[in-house]
C-alpha positions in Angstrom: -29.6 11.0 33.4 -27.3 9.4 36.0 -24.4 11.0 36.6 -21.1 8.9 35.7 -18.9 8.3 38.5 -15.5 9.4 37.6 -12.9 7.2 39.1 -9.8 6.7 37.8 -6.9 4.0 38.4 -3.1 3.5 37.7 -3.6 0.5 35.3 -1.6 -1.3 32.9 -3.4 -1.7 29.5 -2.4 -3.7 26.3 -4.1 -2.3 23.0 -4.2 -4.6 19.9 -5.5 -4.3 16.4 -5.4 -7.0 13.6 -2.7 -6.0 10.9 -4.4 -5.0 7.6 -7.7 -6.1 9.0 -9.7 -3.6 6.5 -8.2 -5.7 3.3 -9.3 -8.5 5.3 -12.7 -7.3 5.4 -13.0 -6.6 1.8 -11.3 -9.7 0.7 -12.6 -12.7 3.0 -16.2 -14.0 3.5 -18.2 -12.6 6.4 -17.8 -15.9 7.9 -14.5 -16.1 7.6 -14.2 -12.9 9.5 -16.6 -13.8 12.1 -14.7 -16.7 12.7 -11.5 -14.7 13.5 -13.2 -12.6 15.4 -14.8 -15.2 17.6 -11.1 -16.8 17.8 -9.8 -13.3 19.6 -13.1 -13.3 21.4 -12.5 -16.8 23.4 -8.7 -16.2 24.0 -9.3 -12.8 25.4 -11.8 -14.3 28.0 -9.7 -17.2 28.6 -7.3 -14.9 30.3 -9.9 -12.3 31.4 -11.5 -13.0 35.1 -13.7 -9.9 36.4 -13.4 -11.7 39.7 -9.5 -12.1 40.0 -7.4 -14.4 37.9 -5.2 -16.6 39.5 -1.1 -16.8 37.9 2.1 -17.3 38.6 5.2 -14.9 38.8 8.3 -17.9 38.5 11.3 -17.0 40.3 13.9 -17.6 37.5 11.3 -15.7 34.9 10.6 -18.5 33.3 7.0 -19.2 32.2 6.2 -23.2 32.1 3.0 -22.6 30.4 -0.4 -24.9 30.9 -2.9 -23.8 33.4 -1.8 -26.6 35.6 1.9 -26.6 35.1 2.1 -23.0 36.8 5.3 -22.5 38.5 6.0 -20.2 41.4 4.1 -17.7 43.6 0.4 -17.5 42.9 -1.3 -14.0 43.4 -5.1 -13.3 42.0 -5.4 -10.4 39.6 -8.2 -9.4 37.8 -7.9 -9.2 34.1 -10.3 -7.3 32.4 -11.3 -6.7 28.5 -13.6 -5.3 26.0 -13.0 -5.2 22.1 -15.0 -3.2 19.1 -14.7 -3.8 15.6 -10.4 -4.9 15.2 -9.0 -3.6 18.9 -8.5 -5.8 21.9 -7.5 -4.8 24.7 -6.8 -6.2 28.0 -6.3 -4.1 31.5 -5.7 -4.6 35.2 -5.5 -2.5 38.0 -2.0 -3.5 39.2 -2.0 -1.1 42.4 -4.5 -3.7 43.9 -2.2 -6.4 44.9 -2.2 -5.3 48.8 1.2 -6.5 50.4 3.1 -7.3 46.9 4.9 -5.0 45.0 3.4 -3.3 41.5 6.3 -5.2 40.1 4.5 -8.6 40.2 1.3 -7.5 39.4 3.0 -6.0 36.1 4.6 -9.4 35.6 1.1 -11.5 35.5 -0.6 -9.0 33.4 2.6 -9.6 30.6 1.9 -13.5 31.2 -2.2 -13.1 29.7 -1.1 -10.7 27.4 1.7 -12.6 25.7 -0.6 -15.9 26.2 -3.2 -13.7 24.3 -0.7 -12.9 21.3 0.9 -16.1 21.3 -2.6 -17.9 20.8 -3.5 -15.4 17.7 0.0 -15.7 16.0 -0.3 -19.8 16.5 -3.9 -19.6 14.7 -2.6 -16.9 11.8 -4.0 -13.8 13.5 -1.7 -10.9 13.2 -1.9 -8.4 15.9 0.0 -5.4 16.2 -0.3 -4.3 20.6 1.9 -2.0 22.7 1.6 -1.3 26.4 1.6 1.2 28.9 0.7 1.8 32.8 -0.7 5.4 34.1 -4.1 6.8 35.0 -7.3 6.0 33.2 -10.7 5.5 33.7 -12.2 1.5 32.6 -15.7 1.7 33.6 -16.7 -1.8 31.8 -20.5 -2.0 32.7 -20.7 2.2 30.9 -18.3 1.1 28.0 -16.5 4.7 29.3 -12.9 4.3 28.2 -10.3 7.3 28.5 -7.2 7.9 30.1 -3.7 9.0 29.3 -2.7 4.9 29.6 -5.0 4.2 27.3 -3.9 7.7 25.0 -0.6 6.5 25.1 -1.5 2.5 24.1 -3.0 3.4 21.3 -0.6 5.6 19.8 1.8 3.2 20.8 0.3 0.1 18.8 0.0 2.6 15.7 3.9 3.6 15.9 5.1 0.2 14.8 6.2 -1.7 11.8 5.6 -5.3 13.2 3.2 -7.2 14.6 4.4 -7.9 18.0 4.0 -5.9 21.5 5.9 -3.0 22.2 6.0 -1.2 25.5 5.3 3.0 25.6 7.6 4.9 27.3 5.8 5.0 30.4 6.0 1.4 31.6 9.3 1.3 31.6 9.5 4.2 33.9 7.3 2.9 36.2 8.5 -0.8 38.3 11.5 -2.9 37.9 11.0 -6.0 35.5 12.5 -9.1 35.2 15.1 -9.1 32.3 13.2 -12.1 30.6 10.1 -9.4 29.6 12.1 -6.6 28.0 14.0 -6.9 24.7 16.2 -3.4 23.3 14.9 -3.4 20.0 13.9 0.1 18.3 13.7 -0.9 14.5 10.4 -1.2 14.4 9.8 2.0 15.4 8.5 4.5 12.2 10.2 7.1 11.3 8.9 10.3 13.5 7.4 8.5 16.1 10.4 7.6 17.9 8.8 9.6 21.3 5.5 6.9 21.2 7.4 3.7 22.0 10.5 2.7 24.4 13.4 1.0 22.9 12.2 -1.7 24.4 9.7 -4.3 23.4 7.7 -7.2 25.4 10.1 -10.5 25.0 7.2 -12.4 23.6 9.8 -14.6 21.4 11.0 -15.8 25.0 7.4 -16.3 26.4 7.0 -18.8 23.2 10.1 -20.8 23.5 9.7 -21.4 27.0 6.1 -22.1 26.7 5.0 -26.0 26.1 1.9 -24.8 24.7 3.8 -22.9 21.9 7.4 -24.3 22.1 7.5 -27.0 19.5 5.7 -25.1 17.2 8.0 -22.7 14.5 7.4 -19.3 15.0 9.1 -17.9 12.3 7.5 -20.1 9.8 3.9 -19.3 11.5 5.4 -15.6 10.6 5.9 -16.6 7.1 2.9 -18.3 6.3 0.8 -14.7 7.2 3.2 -12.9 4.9 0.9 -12.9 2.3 0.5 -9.1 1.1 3.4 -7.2 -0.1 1.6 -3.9 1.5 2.1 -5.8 5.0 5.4 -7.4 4.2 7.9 -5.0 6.3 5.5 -5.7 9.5 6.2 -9.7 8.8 9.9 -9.6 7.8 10.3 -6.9 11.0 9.0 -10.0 13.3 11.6 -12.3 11.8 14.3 -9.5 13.0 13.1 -9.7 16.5 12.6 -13.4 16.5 16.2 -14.0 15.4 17.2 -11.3 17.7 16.0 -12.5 20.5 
């Protein structure tokens, strides 16, 4: 058997799961499901490029959204992905950007993945993600995933009352950030698990409203209209908070 390489980089990684996705199972057709799934499937390879994907870090933090309305500084960065059953996730290596600091690299990573939750939460898919930067090993081509980023993502996504994307405590300890991509908001946080998050959440309301792809939609009543289970209700009504909030 061929020995696995064992190579490990300082990534940043967003993990996301569909909210309540086992009631979903039970409930909905397998069509239905498949659908959905396909859904995740093409937005997470829209923003996915194995050979570098091409972005832009605006100087005002302001996104203008569209592939062709990019403002900026461009800079490649490959965005990488894999998904199994109800988790996403999305990952980049953001110590590759020679001659740029891991800041910016950090910045166009929060671009595709607030793209990538914006897109679910405009089509009724309710995903629950949190992020976090450190060591880990992605080998895509063995489907060899482990790492303490990745530890620390997952616990992360688990720790929260509201679909949304929160960071873990480690990206904010890592590079400065622009203002625009942090929000302090803690409220979301259960009870015990304070140590698993940061205080501070990705902006994503911001990404939205400044985003012509998603701006003149309502995002509190797409909110609403997924609000359809009192088990899930508190992870709905907790999105409100940090839409109003923001």
């Amino acid at each position: 058997m061929k020995r696995t390489k064992q190579t490990e980089q300082v990534i940043s990684i967003a993990l996301f799961d569909i909210l309540g996705f086992s009631n979903m199972v039970e409930q909905k057709s397998a069509q239905t499901i498949l659908d959905l799934y396909n859904k995740l499937r093409e937005y997470l390879s829209e923003k996915s490029v194995e050979g570098g994907w091409v972005t832009a870090v605006p100087y005002d933090g302001v996104w203008s959204g569209g592939a062709n309305k990019l403002v900026g500084v461009l800079y490649p960065l490959a965005i990488h992905s894999a998904y199994a059953s109800d988790t996403f996730m999305m990952w980049a290596d953001i110590s590759q950007m020679r001659g740029h600091p891991d800041a910016t690299a950090l910045h166009i990573f929060l671009d595709a993945v607030q793209w990538f939750f914006c897109k679910a939460l405009e089509n009724g898919i309710p995903l629950r993600g949190a992020v976090a930067t450190g060591e880990a090993l992605m080998d895509k081509e063995k489907s060899i995933y482990f790492g303490k980023a990745l530890v620390e993502a997952a616990k992360g996504e688990n720790a929260q009352l509201a679909i949304g994307i929160s960071y873990g405590p480690s990206v904010i300890k890592y590079p400065p950030m622009l203002s625009s991509y942090i929000l302090p908001f803690s409220s979301h946080i259960k009870n015990g698990k304070e140590a698993l998050l940061s205080k501070r959440i990705v902006n994503w309301v911001h990404f939205w409203e400044n985003n012509k792809e998603f701006s003149g939609t309502d995002v509190i009543d797409r909110i609403n209209k997924m609000n359809l289970e009192t088990n899930f209700s508190i992870y709905y009504e907790t999105a409100i908070k940090i839409v109003n909030f923001a």
